[in-house]
C-alpha positions in Angstrom: 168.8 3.4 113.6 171.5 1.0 112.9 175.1 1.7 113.7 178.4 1.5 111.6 181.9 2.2 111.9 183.9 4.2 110.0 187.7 5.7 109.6 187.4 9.3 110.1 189.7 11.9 109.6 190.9 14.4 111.3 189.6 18.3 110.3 190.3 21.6 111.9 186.8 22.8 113.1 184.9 26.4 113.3 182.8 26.3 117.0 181.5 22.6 116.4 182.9 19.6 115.5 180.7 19.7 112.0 183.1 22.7 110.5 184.2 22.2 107.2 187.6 20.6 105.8 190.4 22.8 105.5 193.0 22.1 103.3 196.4 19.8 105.0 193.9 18.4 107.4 194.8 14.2 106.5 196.5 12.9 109.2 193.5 10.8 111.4 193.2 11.6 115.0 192.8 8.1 115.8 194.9 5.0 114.8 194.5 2.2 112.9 192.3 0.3 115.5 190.1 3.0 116.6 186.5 4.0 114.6 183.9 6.9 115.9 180.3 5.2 115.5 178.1 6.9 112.6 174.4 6.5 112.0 174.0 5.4 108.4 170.8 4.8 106.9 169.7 1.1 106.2 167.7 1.6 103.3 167.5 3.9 100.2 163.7 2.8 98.8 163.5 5.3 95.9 165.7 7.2 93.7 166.5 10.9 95.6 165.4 8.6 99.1 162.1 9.7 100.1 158.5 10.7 98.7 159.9 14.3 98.8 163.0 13.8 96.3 165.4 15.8 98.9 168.1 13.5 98.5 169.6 13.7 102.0 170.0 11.9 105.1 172.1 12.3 108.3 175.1 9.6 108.3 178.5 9.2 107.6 180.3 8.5 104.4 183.3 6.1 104.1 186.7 8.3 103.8 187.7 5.7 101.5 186.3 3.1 99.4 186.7 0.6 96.8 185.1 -1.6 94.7 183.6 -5.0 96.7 181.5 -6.1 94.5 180.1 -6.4 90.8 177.0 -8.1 89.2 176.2 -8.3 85.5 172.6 -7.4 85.2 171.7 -8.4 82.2 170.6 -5.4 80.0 170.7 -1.3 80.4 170.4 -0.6 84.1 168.2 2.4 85.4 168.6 3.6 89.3 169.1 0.8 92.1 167.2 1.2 95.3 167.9 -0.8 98.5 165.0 -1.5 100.5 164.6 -4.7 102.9 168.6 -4.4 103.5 168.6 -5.3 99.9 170.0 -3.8 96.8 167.2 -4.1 93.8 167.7 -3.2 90.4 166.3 -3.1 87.2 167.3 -4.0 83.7 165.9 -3.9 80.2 168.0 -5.5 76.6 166.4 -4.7 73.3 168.8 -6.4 71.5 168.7 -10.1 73.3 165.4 -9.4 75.2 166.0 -10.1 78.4 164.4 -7.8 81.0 164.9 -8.5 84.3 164.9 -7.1 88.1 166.9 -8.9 90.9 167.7 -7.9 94.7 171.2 -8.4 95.8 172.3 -8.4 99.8 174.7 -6.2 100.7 177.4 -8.0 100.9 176.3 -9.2 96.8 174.8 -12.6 97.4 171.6 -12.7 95.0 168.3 -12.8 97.1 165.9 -13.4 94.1 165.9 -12.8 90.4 162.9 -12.6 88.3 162.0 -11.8 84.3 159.9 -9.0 83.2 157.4 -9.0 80.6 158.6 -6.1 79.0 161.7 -3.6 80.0 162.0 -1.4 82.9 160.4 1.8 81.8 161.9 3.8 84.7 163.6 3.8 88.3 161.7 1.2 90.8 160.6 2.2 94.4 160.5 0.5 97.5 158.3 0.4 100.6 158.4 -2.1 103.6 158.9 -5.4 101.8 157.5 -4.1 98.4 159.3 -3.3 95.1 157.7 -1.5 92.6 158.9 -1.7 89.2 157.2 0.2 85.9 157.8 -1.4 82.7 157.3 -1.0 79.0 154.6 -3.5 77.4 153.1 -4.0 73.6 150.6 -2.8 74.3 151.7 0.4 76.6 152.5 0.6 80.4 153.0 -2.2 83.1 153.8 -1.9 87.1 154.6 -4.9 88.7 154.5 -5.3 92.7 157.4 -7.9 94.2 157.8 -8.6 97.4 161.6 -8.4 98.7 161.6 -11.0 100.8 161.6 -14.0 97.7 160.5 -12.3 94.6 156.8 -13.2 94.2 155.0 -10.9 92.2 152.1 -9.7 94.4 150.4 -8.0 92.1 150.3 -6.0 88.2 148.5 -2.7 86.5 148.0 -2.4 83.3 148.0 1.2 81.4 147.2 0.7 77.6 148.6 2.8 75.1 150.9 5.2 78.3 154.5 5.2 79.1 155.5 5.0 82.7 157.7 7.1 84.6 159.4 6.4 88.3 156.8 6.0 90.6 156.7 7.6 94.3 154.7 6.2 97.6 153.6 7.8 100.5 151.0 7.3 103.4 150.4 3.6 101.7 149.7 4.8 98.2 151.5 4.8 95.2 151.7 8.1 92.9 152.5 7.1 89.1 153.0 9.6 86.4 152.1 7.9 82.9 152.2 9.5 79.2 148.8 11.7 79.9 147.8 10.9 83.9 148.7 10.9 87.5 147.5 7.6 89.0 146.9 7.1 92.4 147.2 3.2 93.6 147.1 0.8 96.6 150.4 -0.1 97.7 149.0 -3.2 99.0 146.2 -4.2 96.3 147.2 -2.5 93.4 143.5 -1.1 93.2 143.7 2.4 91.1 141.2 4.8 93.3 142.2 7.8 91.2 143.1 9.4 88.0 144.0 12.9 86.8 144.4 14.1 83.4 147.4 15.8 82.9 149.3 17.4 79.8 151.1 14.9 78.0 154.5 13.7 78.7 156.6 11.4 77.0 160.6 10.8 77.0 162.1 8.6 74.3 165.1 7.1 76.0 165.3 5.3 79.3 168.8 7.7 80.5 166.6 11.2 80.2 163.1 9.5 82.0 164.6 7.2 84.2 164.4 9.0 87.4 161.6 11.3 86.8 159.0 11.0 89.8 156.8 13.4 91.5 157.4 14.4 94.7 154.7 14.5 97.6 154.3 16.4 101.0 151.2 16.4 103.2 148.4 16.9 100.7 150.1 17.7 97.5 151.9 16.3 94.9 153.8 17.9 92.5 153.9 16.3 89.2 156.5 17.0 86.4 155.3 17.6 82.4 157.4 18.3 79.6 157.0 22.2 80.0 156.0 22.6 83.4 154.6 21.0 86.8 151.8 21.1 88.6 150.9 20.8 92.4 147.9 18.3 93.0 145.3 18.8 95.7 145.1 15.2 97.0 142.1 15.6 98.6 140.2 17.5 95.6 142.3 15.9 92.7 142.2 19.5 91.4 145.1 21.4 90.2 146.6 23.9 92.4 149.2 25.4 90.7 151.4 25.6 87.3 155.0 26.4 86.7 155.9 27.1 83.6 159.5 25.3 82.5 161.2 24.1 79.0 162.0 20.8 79.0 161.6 19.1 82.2 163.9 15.8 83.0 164.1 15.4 86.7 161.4 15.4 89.5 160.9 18.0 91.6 162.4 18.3 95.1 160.0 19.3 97.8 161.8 20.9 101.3 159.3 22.7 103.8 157.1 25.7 101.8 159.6 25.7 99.1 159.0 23.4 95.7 162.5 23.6 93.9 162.1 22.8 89.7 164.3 21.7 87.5 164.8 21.5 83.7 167.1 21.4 80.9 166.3 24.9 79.1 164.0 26.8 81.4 166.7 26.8 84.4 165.6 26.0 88.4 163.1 27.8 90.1 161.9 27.5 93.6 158.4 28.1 94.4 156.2 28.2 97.6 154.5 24.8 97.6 151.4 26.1 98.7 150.3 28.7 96.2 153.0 28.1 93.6 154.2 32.0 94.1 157.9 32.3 93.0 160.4 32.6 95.4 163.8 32.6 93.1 164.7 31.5 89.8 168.0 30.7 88.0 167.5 30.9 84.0 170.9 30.5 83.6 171.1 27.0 84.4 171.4 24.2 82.5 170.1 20.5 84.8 169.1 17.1 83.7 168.7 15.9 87.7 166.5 17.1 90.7 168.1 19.0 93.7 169.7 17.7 96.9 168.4 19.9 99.8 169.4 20.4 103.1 168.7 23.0 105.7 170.5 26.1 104.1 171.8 24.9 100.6 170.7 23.1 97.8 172.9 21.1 95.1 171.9 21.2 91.8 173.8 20.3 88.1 174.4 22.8 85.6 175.8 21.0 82.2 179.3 19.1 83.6 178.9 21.5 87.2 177.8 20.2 90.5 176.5 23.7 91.8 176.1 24.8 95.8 173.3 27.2 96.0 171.5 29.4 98.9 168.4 27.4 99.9 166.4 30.9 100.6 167.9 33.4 97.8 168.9 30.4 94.7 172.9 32.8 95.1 175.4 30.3 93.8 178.7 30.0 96.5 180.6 27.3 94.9 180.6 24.8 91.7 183.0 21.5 90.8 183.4 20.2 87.5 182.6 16.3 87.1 184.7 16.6 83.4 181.2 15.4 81.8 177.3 15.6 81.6 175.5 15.2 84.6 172.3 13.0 84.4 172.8 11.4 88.4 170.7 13.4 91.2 173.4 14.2 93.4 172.5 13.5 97.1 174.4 14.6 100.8 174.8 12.0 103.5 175.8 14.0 106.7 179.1 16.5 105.9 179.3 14.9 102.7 177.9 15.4 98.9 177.9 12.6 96.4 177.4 13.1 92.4 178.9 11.6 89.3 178.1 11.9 85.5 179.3 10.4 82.4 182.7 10.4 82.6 183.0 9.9 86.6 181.0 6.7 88.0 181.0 8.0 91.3 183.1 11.3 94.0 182.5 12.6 96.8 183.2 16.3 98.0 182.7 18.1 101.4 179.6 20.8 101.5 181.0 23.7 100.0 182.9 21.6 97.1 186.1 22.9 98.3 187.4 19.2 98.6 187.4 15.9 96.5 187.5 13.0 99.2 187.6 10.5 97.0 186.5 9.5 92.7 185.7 6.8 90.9 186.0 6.4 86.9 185.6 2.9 86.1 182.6 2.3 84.0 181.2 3.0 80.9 178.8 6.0 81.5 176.7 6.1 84.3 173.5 7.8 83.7 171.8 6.5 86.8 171.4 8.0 90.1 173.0 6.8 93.4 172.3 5.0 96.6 173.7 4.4 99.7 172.6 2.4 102.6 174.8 0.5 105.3 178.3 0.7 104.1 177.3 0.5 100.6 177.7 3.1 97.9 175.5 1.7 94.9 176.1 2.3 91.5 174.6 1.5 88.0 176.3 2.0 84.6 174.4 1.9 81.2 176.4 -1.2 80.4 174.0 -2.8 82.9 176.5 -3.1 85.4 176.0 -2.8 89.5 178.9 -2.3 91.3 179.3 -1.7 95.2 181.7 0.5 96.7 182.7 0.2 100.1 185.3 1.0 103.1 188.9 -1.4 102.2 188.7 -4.1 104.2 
């Protein structure tokens, strides 16, 4: 794990030095010159981080931040992903047709750009020095393999007559969920070794699918539909179990035995991954975007709310307003919980929501998810814009 240096500021503290901000607490406890050294993560390879969609990672989250950087990407951005200390994204124009995906370094120097046959159907994913991109073709569903280091397409699959959704990998294999199956792929040959028929599923515009994925642990996958999701025996390709939901538009998040399940009219449910048996349920809640879970809480959206709830019981114990819809997954990095939605590109809050460290509301509309990766916060508006945020120099 790399290191980084940060400003941090000074909070009062409850028996560790983890407690939570109190209100006043601004002045720093160091000077100017002095930093406290924070693990960070150096990549961000998939759109809530890992195969499991929890959307958290240890780390430290600048106290302050401003805009570095800014690239035109040519057409309606979905997610960005950084993988190979690289920022990727992905871009689709209807009106000049121009589809295109390009990685960026950190610091915004292009690494490679390429042109896709078609427009990005959905968020990429990375793994070691692969990108994975789905697109939309005439003739149905493409995903293209790129390697990171210079752009050269490795390798492509056709699906004729599906629509492709965000794709996840894990243990070397690829997991894509298409208009009517789960494929199962080589990461490294692009050879499909599986397929299972599953109720149809397709989204019309590129803001609601974007970020829908399924989410694997061990031996299962759990695999979103329009009205429910099942859990996957990877060994038997059999259905496990099935949740009934209304309108699913996020993946699910998967966090030990508990499977958490989101959708727009059927509300969040948590279920034990194993057997499916319900744990909790929230009907009254309205989300567009999958969980961020950490050991005791989870951090879901409800309408224009970012929501705190009790990992074990689904009790809400705190909520902020973001002043618009949410579509962005919100994610925590260490002490610190990131979200946005259509009116705010970007803020950051401490754990129970209490305080706003910092916003940004630059853009116009941001539909995408975040990521963050060195000193970078990452983030794509729907005017096809990728902008970087980091520490003031």
């Amino acid at each position: 794990m790399s290191k980084l240096r940060l400003h941090y500021y000074r909070r009062e503290v409850l028996g560790t030095c983890c407690g939570l901000a109190l209100a006043g607490c601004t002045q720093p406890i160091f000077s100017a010159e002095q930093h406290l050294e924070a693990s960070y993560t150096e990549d961000w390879p998939s759109v809530q981080f890992d195969p499991q969609n929890t959307g958290t990672v240890s780390g430290t989250v600048p106290r302050e931040i401003e805009r570095q950087w800014l690239k035109e990407t040519g057409g309606e951005g979905v997610s960005s992903i950084v993988v190979d200390d690289g920022v990727l994204v992905a871009t689709g124009d209807v009106a000049t047709q121009y589809h295109g995906v390009a990685q960026y370094e950190l610091n915004g120097g292009l690494r490679w750009k390429n042109e896709l046959p078609g427009p990005v159907s959905a968020s990429p994913v990375g793994h070691g020095q692969v990108v994975y991109v789905p697109t939309e073709t005439s003739g149905g569903g493409r995903l293209l393999a790129f390697r990171t280091t210079d752009g050269e397409r490795l390798w492509t699959v056709d699906v004729q007559g599906e629509q492709l959704f965000s794709p996840t990998v894990a243990d070397e294999t690829v997991f894509l969920r298409t208009t009517d199956r789960l494929l199962t792929v080589d990461a490294e040959s692009g050879e499909i070794s599986r397929s299972r028929r599953l109720p149809t599923f397709e989204v019309d515009t590129l803001q609601a699918r974007m970020d829908i994925a399924p989410a694997v642990i061990e031996n299962t996958v759990c695999v979103p539909s329009e009205n429910e999701v099942w859990a996957i025996d990877r060994d038997s390709n059999e259905r496990r179990w099935r949740v009934p939901l209304q309108k699913v538009r996020a993946g699910p998040t998967v966090a030990g035995q508990i499977a958490v399940l989101s959708s727009v009219k059927g509300g969040i449910v948590a279920v034990d991954v194993e057997s499916g048996q319900q744990r909790w349920r929230r009907s009254d809640l309205t989300s567009w975007t999958s969980p961020a879970v950490t050991e005791t809480a989870l951090y879901a959206t409800d309408g224009f709310d970012l929501v705190k709830l009790d990992r074990e019981s689904g009790e809400g114990s705190a909520k902020r307003s973001l002043q618009g819809d949410i579509y962005s997954s919100p994610i925590v990095v260490g002490d610190t919980v990131i979200a946005g939605s259509i009116d705010t590109d970007v803020a950051a809050f401490d754990t129970d929501l209490q305080t706003e460290r910092w916003s940004v509301a630059e853009s116009s509309i941001v539909h995408s998810s975040h990521a963050v990766a060195g000193q970078s916060i990452l983030v794509t508006s729907r005017d096809g814009k990728l902008r970087a945020f980091q520490p003031p120099a």
